[in-house]
TILUMKOL-410601 format. One record per residue (C-alpha): x, y, z; chain. Coordinates in steps of 0.05 Angstrom, whole numbers. Layout:
       px       py       pz   c
        X        Y        Z   A
...
% end
This chain:
       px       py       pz   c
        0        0        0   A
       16       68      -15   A
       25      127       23   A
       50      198       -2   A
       72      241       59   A
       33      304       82   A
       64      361       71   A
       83      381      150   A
      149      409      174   A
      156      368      228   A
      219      403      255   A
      186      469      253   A
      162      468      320   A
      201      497      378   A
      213      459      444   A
      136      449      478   A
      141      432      555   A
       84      371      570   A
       76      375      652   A
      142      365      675   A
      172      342      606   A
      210      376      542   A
      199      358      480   A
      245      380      422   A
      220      364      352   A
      285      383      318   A
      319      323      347   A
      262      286      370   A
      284      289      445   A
      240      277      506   A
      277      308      564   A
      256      329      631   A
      248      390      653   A
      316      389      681   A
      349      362      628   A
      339      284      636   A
      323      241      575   A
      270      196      572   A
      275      139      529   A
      228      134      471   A
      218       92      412   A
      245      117      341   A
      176      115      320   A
      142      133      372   A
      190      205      376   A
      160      215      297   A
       90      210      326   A
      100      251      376   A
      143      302      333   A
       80      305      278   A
       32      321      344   A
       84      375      370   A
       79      415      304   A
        0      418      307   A
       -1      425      374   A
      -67      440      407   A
     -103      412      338   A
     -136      351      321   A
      -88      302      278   A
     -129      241      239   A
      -98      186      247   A
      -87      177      169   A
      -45      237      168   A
       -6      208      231   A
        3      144      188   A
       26      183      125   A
       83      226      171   A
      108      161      195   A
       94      117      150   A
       96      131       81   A
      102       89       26   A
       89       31       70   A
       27      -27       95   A
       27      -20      163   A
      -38      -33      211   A
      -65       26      257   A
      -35      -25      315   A
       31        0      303   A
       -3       84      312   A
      -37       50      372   A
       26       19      404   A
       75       92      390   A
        2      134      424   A
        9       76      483   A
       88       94      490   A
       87      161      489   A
       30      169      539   A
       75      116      587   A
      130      164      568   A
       95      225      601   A
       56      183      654   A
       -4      207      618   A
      -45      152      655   A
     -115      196      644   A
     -101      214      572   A
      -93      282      580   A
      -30      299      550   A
      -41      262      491   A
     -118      268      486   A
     -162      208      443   A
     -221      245      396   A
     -263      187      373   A
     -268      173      302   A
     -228      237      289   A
     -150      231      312   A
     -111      254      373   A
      -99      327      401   A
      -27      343      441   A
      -35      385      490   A
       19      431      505   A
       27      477      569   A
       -1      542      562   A
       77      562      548   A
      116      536      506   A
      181      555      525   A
      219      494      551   A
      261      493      614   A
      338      531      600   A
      362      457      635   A
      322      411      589   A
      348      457      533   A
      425      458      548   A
      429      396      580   A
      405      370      509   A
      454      407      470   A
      508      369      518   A
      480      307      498   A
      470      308      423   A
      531      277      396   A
      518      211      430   A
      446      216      419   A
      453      226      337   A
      495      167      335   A
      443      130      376   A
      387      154      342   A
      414      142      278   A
      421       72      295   A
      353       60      317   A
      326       94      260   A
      369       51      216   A
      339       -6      249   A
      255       22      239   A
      265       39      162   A
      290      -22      158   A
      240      -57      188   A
      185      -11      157   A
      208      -27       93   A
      200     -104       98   A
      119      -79      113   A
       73     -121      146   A
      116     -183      119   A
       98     -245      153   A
      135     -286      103   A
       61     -310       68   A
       28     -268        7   A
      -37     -272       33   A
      -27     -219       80   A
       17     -169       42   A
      -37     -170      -11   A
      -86     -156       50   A
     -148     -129       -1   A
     -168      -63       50   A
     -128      -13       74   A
     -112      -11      144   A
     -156       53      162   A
     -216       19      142   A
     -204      -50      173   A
     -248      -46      231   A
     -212      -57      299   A
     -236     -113      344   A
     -215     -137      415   A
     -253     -203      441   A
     -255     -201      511   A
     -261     -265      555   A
     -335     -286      556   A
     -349     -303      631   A
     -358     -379      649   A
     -426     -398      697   A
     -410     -464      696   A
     -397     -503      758   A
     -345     -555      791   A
     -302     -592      742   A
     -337     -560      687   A
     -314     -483      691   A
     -252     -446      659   A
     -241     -488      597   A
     -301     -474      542   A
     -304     -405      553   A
     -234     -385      536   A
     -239     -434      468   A
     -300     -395      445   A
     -276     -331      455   A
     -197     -349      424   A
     -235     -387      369   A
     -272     -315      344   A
     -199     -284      357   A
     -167     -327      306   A
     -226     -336      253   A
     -225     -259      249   A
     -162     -245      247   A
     -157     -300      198   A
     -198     -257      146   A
     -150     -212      145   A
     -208     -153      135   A
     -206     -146      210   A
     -156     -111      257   A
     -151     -163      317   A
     -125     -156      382   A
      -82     -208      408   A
     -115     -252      462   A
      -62     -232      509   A
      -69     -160      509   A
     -160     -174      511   A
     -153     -226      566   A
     -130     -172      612   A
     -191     -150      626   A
     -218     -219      651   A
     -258     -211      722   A
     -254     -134      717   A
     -307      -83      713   A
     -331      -72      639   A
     -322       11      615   A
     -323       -6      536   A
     -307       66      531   A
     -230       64      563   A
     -229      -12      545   A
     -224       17      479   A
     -176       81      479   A
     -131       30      520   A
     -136      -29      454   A
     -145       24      402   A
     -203       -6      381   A
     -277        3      350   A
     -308      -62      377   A
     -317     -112      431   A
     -348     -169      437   A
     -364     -196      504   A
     -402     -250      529   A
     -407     -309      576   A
     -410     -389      575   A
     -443     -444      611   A
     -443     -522      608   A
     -499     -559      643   A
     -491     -638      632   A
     -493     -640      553   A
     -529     -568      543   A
     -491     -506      529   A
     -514     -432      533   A
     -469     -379      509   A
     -490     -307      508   A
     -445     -257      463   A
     -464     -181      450   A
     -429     -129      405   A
     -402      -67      435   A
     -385        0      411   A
     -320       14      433   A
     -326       98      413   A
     -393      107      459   A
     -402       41      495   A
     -478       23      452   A
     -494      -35      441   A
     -505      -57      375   A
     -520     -140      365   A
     -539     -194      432   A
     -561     -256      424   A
     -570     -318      467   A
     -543     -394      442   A
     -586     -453      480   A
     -556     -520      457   A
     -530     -585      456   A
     -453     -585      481   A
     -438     -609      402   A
     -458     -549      371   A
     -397     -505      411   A
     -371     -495      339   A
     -430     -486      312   A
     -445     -430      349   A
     -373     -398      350   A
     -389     -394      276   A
     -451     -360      283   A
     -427     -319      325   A
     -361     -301      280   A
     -412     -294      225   A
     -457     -239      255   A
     -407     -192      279   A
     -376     -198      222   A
     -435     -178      181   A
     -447     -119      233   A
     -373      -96      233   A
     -347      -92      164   A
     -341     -157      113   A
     -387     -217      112   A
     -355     -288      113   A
     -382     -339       72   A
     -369     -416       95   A
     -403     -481      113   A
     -428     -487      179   A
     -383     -529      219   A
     -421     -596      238   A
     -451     -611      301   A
     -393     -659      339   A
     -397     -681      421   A
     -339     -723      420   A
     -293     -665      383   A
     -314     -616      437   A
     -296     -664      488   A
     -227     -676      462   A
     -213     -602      464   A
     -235     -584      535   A
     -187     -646      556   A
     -135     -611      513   A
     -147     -549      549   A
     -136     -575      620   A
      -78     -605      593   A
      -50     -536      576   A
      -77     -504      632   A
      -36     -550      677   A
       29     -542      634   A
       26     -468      639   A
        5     -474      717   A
       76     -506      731   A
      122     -511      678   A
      156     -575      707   A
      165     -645      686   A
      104     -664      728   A
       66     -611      699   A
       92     -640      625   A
       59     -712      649   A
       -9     -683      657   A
       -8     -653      594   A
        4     -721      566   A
      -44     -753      611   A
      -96     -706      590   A
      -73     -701      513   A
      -84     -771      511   A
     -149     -765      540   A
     -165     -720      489   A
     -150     -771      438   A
     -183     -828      472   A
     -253     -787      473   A
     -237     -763      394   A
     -182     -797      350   A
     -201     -756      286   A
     -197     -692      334   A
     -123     -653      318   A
     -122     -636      399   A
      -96     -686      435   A
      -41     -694      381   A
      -21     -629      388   A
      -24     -641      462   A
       29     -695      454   A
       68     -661      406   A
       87     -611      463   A
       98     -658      514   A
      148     -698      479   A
      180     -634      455   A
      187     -600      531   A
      215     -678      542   A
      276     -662      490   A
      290     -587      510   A
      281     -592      581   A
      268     -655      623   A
      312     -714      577   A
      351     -662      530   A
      415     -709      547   A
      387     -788      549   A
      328     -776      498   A
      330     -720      457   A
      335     -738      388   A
      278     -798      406   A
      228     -752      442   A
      233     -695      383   A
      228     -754      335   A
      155     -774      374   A
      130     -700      378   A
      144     -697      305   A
      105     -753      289   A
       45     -737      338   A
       46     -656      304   A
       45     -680      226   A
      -11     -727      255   A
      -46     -665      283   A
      -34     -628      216   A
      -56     -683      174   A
     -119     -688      211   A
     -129     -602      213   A
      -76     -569      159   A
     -117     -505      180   A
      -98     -508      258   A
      -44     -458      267   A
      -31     -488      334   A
       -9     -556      288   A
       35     -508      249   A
       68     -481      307   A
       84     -542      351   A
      118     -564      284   A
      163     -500      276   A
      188     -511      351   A
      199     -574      335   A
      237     -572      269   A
      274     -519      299   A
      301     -555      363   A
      330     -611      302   A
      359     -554      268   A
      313     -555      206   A
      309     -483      198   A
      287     -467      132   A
      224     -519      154   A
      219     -491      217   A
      211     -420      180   A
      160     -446      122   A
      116     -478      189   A
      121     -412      225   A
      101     -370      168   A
       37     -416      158   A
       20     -418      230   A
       23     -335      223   A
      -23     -340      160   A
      -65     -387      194   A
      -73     -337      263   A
      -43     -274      249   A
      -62     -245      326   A
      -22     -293      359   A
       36     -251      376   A
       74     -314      408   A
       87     -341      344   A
      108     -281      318   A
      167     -266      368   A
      176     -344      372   A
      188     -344      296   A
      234     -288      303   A
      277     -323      345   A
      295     -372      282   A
      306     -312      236   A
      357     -287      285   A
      399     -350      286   A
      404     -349      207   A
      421     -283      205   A
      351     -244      179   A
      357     -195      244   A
      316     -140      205   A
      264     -188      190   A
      258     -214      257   A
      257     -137      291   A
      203     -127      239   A
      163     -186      270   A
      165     -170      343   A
      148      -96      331   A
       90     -132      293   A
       77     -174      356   A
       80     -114      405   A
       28      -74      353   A
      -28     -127      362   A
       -8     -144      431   A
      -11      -70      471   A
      -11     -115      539   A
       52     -156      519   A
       88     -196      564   A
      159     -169      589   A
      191     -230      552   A
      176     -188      483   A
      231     -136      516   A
      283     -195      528   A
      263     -217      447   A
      283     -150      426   A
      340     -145      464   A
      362     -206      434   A
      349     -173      362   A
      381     -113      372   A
      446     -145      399   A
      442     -187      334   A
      439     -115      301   A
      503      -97      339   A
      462      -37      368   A
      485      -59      440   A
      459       10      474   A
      386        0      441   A
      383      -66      470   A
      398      -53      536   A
      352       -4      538   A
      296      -59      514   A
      319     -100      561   A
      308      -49      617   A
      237      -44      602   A
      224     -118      632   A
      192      -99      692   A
      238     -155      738   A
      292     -183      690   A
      282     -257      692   A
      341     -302      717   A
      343     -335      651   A
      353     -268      620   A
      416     -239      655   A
      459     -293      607   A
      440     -251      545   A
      437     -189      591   A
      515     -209      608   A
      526     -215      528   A
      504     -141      517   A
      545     -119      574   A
      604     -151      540   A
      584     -119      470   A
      581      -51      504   A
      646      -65      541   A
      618      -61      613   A
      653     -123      641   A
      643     -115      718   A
      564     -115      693   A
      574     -170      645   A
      606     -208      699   A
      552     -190      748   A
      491     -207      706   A
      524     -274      689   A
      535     -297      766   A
      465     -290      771   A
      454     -329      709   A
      499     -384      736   A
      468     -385      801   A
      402     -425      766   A
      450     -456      717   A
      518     -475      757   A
      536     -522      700   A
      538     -477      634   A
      601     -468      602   A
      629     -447      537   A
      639     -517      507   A
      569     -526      529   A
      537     -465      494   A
      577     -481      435   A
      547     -553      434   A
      485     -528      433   A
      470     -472      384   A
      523     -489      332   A
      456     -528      294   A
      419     -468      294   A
      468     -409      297   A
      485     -404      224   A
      493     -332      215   A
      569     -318      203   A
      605     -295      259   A
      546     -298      300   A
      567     -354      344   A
      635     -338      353   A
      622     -265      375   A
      569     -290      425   A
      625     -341      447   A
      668     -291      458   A
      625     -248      499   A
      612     -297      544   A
      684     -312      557   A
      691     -240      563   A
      638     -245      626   A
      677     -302      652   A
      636     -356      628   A
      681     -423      645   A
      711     -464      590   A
% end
């Protein structure tokens, strides 16, 4: 798609003060108001910078996108994520600062002055040499990544038929579950991520990742900040109940602008019509919202349904505790799942992560190559039975990954992203391949992709990007990402120690390895060579990790 630039001189503007902040659009600084900078996305800077010089006027969000974006596909996630940014930039919790005018654009609003603080001001001229060559460096890295467009390594969605300001926006929110004992948590969720991924699957709808919707799960319901917080036009909420073999399932449409209601409707039936009714559900908003799909009705299917809500515990437990006991009730229950339904892909994919978790983390030494050789067989079984499961798609990337199969590993991510493009795991999970082989733009690309339909991310998206950018040699950039983890995880201070090395910091280096080593006393360098020379292929790549860690003192 194709954008021609308005014609705004975005540099024009002189230094604004924002409560207690600085803002200088000729070098795209955010400073305090006594001279402080205040880290800020590339992007998120040229946002702000196009606000500055209309300052106190609306700004559509197409001209926004044509500032920052020109010549370029990109959704209105990644305007959503830079607004999102900025206002945690300026601690503009209430949405003051940066002020949302529904179905019109955003306003900035300045202070009544605009003459910024003499500190902010001289302080910044102190700082601009290091700051140009920093900038320039994280710009090189966006334009990059802009270029490659909303690349997800599958034609369907670069040819996406509607341009991104008229996709509709969507957020599914978790539909409550009234059912009781055994029966609750498990049906509820899989009608609400089944809409997620059937939309989203369109491609003629904007669709927020189930991470970022989820968050609002047992919390009061204002559609109105629900949606400034998503960026979105819709929700669809609901709620769920199983009583013996009878299902009722209650959805209703939400504008997200004013809070109206515009579609409810109530679902009484049999426990084998759960896909039925996700599909009438699917069908109807979709028909309200923006483009109609056309499709068969699913067919009515008891034992199917069955099979997934035993798949679902199975997952639930997994994620509960992440231990090898936890990996043995997913199998118990994945094969539970395939006792109640054999021609059901969930229990297969159910086993197919249990025998991989079995080669990475419990039997990586006596097993490996005999427990990835079972989850490959139980995943193409899953795919064989459902080629349109992403979920089948994805267990088989990991898996052809951990054997070093990259270049299948990639083609199985890419069709597991065409399959569900709002699953921002797979995204940053797929990005992790690109970064072995060497595609680091790409994979940057991907997880800003990943953080634009995910607003809610999880802090491990930071550690992804740290990783990226340290693949990009931008060593400064990525500790900065890293930073933004709200508690760096333990497992994270051994790439933490590697961009301390790159930046030449070796007392931290040394320090963020310890704790490292302090979870995992036996790592070594002949040990972390043995391991990623498979799937570290990029020249140089391994070597220069390698010697980074033996710069932070990791043993021999």
């Amino acid at each position: 798609m194709s954008r021609k630039a308005p014609e705004i001189d975005l540099k024009s503007a002189k230094a604004i003060t924002l409560r207690g902040f600085v803002f200088l659009p000729k070098s795209n600084e955010l400073r305090t108001v006594d001279g402080k900078a205040v880290d800020l996305r590339s992007q998120s800077a040229e946002v702000l910078s196009v606000l500055a010089a209309r300052s106190g006027e609306i700004v559509s969000k197409d001209t926004l996108m044509q500032a920052v974006w020109p010549d370029t596909f990109v959704t209105d996630d990644s305007l959503t994520q830079c607004i999102a940014d900025i206002r945690r930039a300026l601690g503009d919790d209430a949405h003051v600062i940066v002020e949302t005018l529904p179905k019109r654009g955003y306003r900035l609003n300045a202070d009544p002055s605009d003459a910024a603080a003499p500190n902010a001001v001289v302080g910044t001229e102190r700082a601009k040499p290091r700051f140009f060559q920093r900038s320039f460096i994280l710009a090189a890295v966006v334009l990059v990544a802009v270029a490659i467009g909303a690349y997800f390594g599958v034609k369907t969605w670069r040819a996406a038929a509607v341009r991104s300001s008229d996709m509709p926006r969507i957020a599914v929110l978790p539909f409550d579950d009234f059912s009781a004992g055994a029966e609750k948590g498990y049906l509820s969720d899989a009608i609400a991520e089944g809409i997620i991924t059937e939309l989203a699957r369109s491609k003629t709808y904007a669709v927020i990742a189930r991470n970022s919707s989820f968050r609002y799960r047992d919390q009061p319901s204002d559609a109105k900040q629900i949606g400034d917080e998503l960026g979105v036009d819709y929700l669809l909420e609901g709620s769920q109940q199983k009583i013996g073999d009878r299902l009722k399932v209650t959805a209703q449409l939400l504008n997200a602008h004013d809070g109206s209601h515009l579609w409810a409707n109530t679902y009484n039936r049999e426990i084998g019509d759960l896909f039925v009714v996700q599909e009438e559900i699917i069908r109807t908003l979709a028909d309200r919202v923006g483009r109609r799909i056309e499709r068969p009705l699913p067919e009515s299917d008891a034992a199917q349904v069955s099979a997934l809500r035993y798949y679902l515990m199975g997952g639930a437990e997994i994620e509960k505790d992440f231990s090898a006991e936890g990996n043995k009730l997913l199998r118990q229950f994945s094969l539970k799942a395939i006792e109640a339904d054999p021609d059901s892909q969930f229990g297969y994919i159910g086993m197919a992560w249990h025998y991989r978790h079995d080669a990475v983390f419990w039997h990586a030494q006596e097993h490996h190559d005999e427990a990835l050789k079972r989850a490959a067989e139980y995943a193409d079984k899953a795919i064989l039975l459902a080629p349109d499961d992403a979920d089948s798609h994805y267990v088989r990337a990991q898996i052809h990954n951990e054997a070093g199969e990259v270049e299948q590993a990639l083609a199985r991510f890419d069709q597991a992203i065409a399959l569900n493009p709002s699953d921002s795991s797979i995204l940053v999970h797929s990005a992790g391949v690109l970064l072995h082989i060497g595609r680091v733009d790409e994979a940057i690309d991907r997880i800003e992709q990943a953080m634009g339909i995910d607003p809610f991310h999880p802090d491990w998206f930071h550690w992804d990007m740290g990783w990226a950018l340290y693949e990009k040699n931008d060593c400064g950039a990525a500790l900065t990402a890293m930073r933004k983890m709200s508690k760096i995880p333990i497992g994270a201070h051994r790439m933490l120690a590697g961009i301390h090395a790159c930046l030449g910091n070796q007392r931290e280096a040394k320090e963020a390895l310890a704790v490292f080593l302090k979870d995992s006393p036996g790592d070594s360098i002949s040990k972390q060579r043995r391991q990623w020379e498979k799937n570290y292929t990029a020249p140089g790549a391994l070597d220069r990790w390698i010697g980074h860690m033996r710069f932070a003192g990791l043993p021999e």
